[in-house]
C-alpha positions in Angstrom: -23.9 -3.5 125.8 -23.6 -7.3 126.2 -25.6 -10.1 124.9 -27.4 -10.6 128.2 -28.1 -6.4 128.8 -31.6 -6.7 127.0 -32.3 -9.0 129.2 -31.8 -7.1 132.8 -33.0 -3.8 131.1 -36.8 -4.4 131.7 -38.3 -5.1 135.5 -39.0 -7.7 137.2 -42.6 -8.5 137.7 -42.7 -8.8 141.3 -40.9 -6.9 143.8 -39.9 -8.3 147.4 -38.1 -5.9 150.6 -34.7 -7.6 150.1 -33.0 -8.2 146.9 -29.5 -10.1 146.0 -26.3 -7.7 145.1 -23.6 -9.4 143.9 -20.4 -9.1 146.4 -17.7 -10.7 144.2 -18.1 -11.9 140.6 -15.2 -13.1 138.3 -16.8 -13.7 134.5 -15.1 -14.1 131.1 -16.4 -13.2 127.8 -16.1 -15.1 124.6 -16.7 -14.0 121.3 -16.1 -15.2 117.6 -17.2 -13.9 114.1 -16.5 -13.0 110.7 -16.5 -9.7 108.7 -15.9 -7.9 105.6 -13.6 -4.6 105.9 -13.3 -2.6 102.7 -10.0 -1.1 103.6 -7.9 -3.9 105.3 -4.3 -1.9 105.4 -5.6 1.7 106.0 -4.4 2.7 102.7 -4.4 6.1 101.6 -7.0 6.4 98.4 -5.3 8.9 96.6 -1.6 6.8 96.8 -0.4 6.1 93.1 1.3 3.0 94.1 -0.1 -0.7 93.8 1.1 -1.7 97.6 -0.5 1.4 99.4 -3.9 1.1 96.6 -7.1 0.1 99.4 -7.6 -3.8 99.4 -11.1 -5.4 100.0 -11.2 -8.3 102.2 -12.4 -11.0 104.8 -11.6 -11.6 108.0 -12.2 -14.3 111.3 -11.9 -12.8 114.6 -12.2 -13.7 118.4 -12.3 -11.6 121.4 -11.6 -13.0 125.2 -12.0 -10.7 128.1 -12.4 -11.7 131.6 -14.0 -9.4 134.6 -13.5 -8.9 138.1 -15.3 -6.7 140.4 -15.9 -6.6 144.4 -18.0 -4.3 146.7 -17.0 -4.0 149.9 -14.9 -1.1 152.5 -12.5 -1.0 148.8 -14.0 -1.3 146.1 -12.2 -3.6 142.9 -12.8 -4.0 139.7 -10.2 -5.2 137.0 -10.4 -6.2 133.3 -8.2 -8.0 130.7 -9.0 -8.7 127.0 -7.3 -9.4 123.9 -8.2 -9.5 120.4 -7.6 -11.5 117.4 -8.2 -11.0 113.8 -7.2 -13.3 110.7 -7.4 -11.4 107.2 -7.7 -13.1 104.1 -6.4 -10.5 101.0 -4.7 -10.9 98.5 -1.3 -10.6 101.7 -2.9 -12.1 104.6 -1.7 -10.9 108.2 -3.0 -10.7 111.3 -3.7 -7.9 114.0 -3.8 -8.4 117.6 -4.6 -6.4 120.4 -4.4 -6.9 124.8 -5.1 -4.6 127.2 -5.6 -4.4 130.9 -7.2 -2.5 133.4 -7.5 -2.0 137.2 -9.2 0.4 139.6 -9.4 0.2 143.9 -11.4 3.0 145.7 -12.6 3.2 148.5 -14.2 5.9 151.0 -12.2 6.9 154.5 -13.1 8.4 157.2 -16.8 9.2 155.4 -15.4 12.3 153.7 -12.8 11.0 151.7 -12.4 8.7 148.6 -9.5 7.6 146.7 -8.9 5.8 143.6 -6.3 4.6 142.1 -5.8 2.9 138.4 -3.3 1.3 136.2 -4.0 0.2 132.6 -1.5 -1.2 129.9 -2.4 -1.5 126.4 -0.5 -3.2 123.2 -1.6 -3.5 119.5 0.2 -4.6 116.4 -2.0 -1.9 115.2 -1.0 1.8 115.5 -3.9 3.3 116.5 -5.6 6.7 117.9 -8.8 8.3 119.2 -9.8 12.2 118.8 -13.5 12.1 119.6 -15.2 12.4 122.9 -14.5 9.3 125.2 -18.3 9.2 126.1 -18.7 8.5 122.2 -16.3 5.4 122.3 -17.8 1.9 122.4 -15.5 0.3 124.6 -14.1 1.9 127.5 -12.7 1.1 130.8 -13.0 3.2 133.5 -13.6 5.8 131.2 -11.1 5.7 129.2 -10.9 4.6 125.7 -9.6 1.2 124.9 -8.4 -0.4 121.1 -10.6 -1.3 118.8 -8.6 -2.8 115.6 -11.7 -1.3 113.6 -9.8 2.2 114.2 -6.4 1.2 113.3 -4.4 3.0 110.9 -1.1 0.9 110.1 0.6 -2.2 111.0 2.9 -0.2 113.7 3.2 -1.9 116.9 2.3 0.4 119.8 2.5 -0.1 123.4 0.5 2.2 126.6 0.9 1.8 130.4 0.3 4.3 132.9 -1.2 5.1 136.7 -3.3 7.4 138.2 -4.3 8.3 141.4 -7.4 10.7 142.3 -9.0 12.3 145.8 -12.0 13.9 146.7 -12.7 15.6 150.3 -16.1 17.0 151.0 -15.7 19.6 153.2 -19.8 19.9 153.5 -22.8 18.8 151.8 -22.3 22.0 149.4 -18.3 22.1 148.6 -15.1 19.9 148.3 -11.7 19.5 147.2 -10.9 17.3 144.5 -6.8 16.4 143.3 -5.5 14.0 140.5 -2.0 12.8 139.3 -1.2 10.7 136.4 1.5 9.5 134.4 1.7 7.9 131.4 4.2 6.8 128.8 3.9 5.5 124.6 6.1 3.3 122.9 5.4 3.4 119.1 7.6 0.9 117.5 11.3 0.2 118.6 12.8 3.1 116.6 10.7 6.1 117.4 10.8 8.2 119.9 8.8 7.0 122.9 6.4 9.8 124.4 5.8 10.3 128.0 2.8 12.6 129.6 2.6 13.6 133.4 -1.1 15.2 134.7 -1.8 17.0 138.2 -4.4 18.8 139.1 -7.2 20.2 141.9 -10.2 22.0 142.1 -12.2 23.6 144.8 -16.7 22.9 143.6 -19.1 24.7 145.4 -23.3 24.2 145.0 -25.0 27.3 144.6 -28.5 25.4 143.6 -29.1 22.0 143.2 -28.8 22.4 139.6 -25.9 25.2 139.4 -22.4 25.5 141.1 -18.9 27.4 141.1 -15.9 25.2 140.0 -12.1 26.6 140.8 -9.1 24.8 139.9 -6.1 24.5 138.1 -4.2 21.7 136.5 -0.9 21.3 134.3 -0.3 18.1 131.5 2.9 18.0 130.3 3.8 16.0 127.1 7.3 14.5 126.6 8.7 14.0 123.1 12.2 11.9 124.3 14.8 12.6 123.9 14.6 16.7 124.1 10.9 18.1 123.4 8.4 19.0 125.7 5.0 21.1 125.5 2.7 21.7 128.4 -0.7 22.7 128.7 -2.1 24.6 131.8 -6.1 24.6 132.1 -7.5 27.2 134.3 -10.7 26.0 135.4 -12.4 28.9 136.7 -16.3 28.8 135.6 -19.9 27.4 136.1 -21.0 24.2 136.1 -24.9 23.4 135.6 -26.9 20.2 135.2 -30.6 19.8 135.3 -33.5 18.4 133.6 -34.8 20.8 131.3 -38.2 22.4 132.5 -40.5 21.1 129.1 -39.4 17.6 129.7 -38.4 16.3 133.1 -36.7 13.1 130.4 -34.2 15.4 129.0 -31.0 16.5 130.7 -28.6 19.3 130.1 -25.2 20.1 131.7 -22.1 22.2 130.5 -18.8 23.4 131.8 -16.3 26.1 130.7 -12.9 26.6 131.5 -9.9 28.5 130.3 -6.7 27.1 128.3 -3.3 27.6 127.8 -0.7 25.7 125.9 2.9 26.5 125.7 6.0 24.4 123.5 8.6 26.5 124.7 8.4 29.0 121.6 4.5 29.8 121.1 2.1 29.9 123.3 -1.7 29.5 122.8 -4.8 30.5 124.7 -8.0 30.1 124.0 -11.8 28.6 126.0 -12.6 25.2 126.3 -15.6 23.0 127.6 -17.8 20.5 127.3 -21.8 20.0 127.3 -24.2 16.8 127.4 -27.4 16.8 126.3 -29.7 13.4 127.4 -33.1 12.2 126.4 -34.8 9.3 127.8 -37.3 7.6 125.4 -40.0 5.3 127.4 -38.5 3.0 129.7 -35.4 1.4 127.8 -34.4 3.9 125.1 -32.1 6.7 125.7 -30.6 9.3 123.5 -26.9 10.6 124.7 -25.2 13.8 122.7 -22.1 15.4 123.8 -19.3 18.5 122.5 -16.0 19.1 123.5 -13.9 21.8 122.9 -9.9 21.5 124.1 -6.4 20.5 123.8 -5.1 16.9 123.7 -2.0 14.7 123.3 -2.7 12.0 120.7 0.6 9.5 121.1 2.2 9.6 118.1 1.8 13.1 116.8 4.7 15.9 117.9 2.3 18.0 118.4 -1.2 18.4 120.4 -4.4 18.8 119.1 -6.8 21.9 119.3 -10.2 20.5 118.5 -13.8 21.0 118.7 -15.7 17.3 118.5 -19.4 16.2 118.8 -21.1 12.7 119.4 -24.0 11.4 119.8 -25.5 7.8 121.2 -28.3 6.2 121.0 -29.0 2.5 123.1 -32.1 1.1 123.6 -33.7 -2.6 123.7 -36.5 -4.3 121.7 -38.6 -6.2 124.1 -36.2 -8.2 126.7 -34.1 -10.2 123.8 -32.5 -7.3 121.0 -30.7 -4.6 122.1 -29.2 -1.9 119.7 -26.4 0.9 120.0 -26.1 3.1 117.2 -22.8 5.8 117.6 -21.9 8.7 116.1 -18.8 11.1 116.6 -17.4 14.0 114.3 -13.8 16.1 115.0 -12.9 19.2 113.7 -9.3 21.5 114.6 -5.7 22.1 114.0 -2.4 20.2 114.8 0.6 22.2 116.9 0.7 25.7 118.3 1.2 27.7 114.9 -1.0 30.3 113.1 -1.2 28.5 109.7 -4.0 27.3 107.1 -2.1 23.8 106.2 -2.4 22.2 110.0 -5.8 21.5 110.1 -7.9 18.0 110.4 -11.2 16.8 110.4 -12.6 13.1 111.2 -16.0 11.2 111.2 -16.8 7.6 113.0 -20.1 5.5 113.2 -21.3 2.2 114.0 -24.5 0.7 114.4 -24.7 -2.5 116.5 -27.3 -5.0 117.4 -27.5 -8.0 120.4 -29.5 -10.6 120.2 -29.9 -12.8 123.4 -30.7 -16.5 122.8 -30.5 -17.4 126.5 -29.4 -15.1 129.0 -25.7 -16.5 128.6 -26.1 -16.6 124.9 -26.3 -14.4 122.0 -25.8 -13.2 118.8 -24.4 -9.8 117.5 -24.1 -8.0 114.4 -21.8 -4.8 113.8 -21.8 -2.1 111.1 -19.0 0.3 111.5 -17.6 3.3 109.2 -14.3 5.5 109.9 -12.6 8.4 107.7 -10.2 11.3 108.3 -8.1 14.0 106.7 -4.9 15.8 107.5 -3.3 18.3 105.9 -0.3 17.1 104.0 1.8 19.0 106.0 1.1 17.6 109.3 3.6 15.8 110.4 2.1 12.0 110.6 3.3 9.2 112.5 5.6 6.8 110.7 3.5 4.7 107.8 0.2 6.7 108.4 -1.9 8.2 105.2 -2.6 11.9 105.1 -6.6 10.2 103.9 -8.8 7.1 105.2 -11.7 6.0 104.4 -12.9 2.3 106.1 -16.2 0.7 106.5 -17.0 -2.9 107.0 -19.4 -5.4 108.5 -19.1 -8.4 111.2 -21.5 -10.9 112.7 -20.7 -13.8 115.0 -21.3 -15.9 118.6 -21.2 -13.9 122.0 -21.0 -16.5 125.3 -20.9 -15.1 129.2 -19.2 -17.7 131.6 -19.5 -16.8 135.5 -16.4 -18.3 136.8 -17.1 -16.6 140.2 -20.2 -15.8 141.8 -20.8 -14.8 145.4 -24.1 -12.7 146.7 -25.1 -10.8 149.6 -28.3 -10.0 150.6 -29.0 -6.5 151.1 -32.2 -4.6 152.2 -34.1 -2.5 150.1 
C-alpha cells in the first residue's frame, strides 16, 4: 500500500453524476531508507566456522519503479523496478534486484477475453518463496516478485517467462477457461538451469450464486537440464463455494478442492489439494484477509518439488486519511521430493508489519518491521551455498515520493 493509499481510502464528501477515470497514467516511484538486518549473509546459526557465523549490520537502500497502465478495447499495464542495498559489516557488499512485468487483455466478441504476460526477474540474491502468493507483499499480477528481505545467499539468479490465458462464457451460468505458460531459471552460470511448461482448462458451472461445479485438468512439467524431468497432473474435479457468511454479511468464505498427482519417472504421488479464504471487513477501511493452501510446487533451485500445506494471514487498514498499516503473516509446513522418508521434511515462518505515513498526497514516510526463519532437513538436497537453518529479522525506515510523469482522464458517467 503506497504512501498516498490512506489518502484515497476514505470518501469524498460530496458526490456528483460523472466522475474522472484515469485513461492512461505513466508514474514512477521513488524510495530511499536505512535499516538494521540482524543476519546480513543468511548464515546458518548452528555453522562452526567464523565466515558462515550470522553478522549484525546496517544498511542504505533505494527502490525505483515506474508504472504504466491504460483502459481502453485492450487493456495495458506494465511495471519495472529495481532495488539497491549498500551493507555496512564487518565485509561490505551489496545486493541488487530488477524485475519487469507486463500484462494486455482485452475482451472480444463480448464472450471472450484473453491475456497475455511476460515477466523477467534478476537478483544477485538467490532467493525463493513457499507461502501463499496472496500473503506476499509485493506482487505483480499476482505473482510474487523479490524482495532482498527474503534472500538466502549471494547466488545470482535470473527468471523470465510468458503466459497466455482465455476465458469463453458460454452463458451467464458456465464457461471455458485455458492457460499456457512457460518458464525457465538460471541459478548462477554453473548450475543447471531449470525450465517449467504449464497448460491447462476447465469447464465452471453456477449452481447458486454462491456454489458451483468446476471440471478441468492441467499438467506442469518441471525441467532439471540436462536429463531430469518431473510432472505434476492436477485433476480438478470438485466444488467451488464463495459467500458471505450468514452471522455477518462483513465476512467472506470460499474454498476449492481438487485432486493431485505427481510423477518423476520412478515414484509417483497422489494425494488432495485446495485452497480456502476467509475475509473480514472491519468498519469502513480495515480488512482482515486469511488464506491455506494445500499442493505441489516447483521452487527454482531445488531438484525436487514441494508437497506443502501453508497458511497466511493479512491485515491492512488506515488511521484516519494520513497512516496506513499492513501487518503480514505466513507459515509453511511439508516435504521435499516424491519419497516416503522422515528426513525430507521443512517448515518456514515470515512476518512483517509496515506502516505509511502520507505528508502530502505525493509524499510520505514509511517504516518496516520484517522477520524470516526456516528449517530443512539436512538431507535435502539445497541449492548451492544455502544453510539447512535461517533465522533473519531487521528494521528500515526512510522517504517514499510518487511522480506522475503521465496523466490523461476521461470522463465517465456514473
Amino acid at each position: 500500500m503506497g504512501v498516498v493509499s490512506c489518502l484515497m481510502a476514505a470518501p469524498a464528501a460530496s458526490q456528483t453524476q460523472t466522475q474522472a477515470a484515469s485513461n492512461q497514467d505513466l508514474t514512477a516511484h521513488v524510495a530511499a531508507g536505512a535499516g538494521y538486518d540482524a543476519n546480513v549473509f543468511g548464515s546458518n546459526l548452528t555453522a562452526v566456522a567464523d565466515d558462515t557465523l550470522p553478522r549484525k549490520g546496517t544498511y542504505v537502500s533505494n527502490d525505483v519503479s515506474l508504472d504504466y497502465s491504460r483502459a481502453g478495447s485492450l487493456d495495458i499495464g506494465a511495471t519495472a523496478s529495481s532495488g539497491l542495498r549498500l551493507y555496512e559489516t564487518d565485509r561490505n557488499y551489496s545486493a541488487q534486484t530488477f524485475s519487469g512485468a507486463a500484462l494486455v487483455s482485452g475482451t472480444i466478441a463480448s464472450r471472450l477475453h484473453i491475456a497475455v504476460s511476460v515477466e523477467a526477474v534478476r537478483s544477485s540474491q538467490y532467493l525463493f518463496w513457499i507461502f501463499p502468493v496472496t500473503s506476499y507483499g509485493g506482487t505483480v499480477f499476482g505473482l510474487p516478485m523479490p524482495s532482498l528481505n527474503d534472500r538466502i545467499t549471494p547466488i545470482f539468479i535470473t527468471t523470465y517467462g510468458s503466459d497466455i490465458a482465455a476465458s469463453y462464457a458460454l452463458s451467464r451460468r458456465s464457461s471455458l477457461s485455458a492457460e499456457y505458460g512457460v518458464r525457465r531459471s538460471i541459478i548462477r552460470a554453473n548450475l543447471p538451469r531449470f525450465d517449467t511448461i504449464m497448460l491447462g482448462g476447465h469447464y465452471s458451472y453456477g449452481f447458486t450464486k454462491y456454489a458451483g461445479l468446476r471440471l478441468g485438468f492441467s499438467t506442469q512439467t518441471g525441467v532439471y537440464r540436462p536429463s531430469r524431468t518431473i510432472t505434476r497432473r492436477t485433476i480438478d474435479a470438485g466444488i467451488t463455494y464463495a459467500r458471505p457468511l450468514s452471522f455477518s454479511r462483513r465476512t467472506k468464505f470460499s474454498f476449492a478442492v481438487n485432486s493431485l498427482g505427481v510423477d518423476d519417472g520412478l515414484n509417483t504421488y497422489a494425494t488432495v489439494g485446495g485452497a480456502a479464504t476467509l475475509s473480514h471487513q472491519f468498519g469502513r477501511f480495515w480488512k482482515l484477509n486469511g488464506d491455506f493452501d494445500r499442493g505441489v510446487s516447483f521452487i527454482d533451485g531445488f531438484a525436487d518439488p514441494f508437497l506443502s500445506n501453508a497458511v497466511s494471514a493479512t491485515l491492512k487498514g488506515a488511521f484516519g486519511r494520513r497512516v496506513d498499516l499492513t501487518a503480514s503473516s505466513a507459515y509453511s509446513r511439508g516435504k521435499i521430493g516424491l519419497a516416503r522418508s522422515l528426513f525430507n521434511d521443512y517448515t518456514s515462518g515470515t512476518a512483517t508489519v509496515r506502516t505509511n505515513i502520507a505528508i502530502t498526497r505525493r509524499f510520505g514516510l514509511y517504516t518496516e518491521y520484517f522477520y524470516y526463519r526456516y528449517r530443512f532437513n539436512k538431507l535435502v538436497a539445497l541449492p548451492a551455498g544455502s544453510p539447512y537453518q535461517l533465522d533473519r529479522n531487521g528494521v528500515s525506515a526512510g522517504l517514499e515520493l510518487i511522480v506522475p510523469i503521465i496523466e490523461r482522464k476521461r470522463r465517465a458517467t456514473r
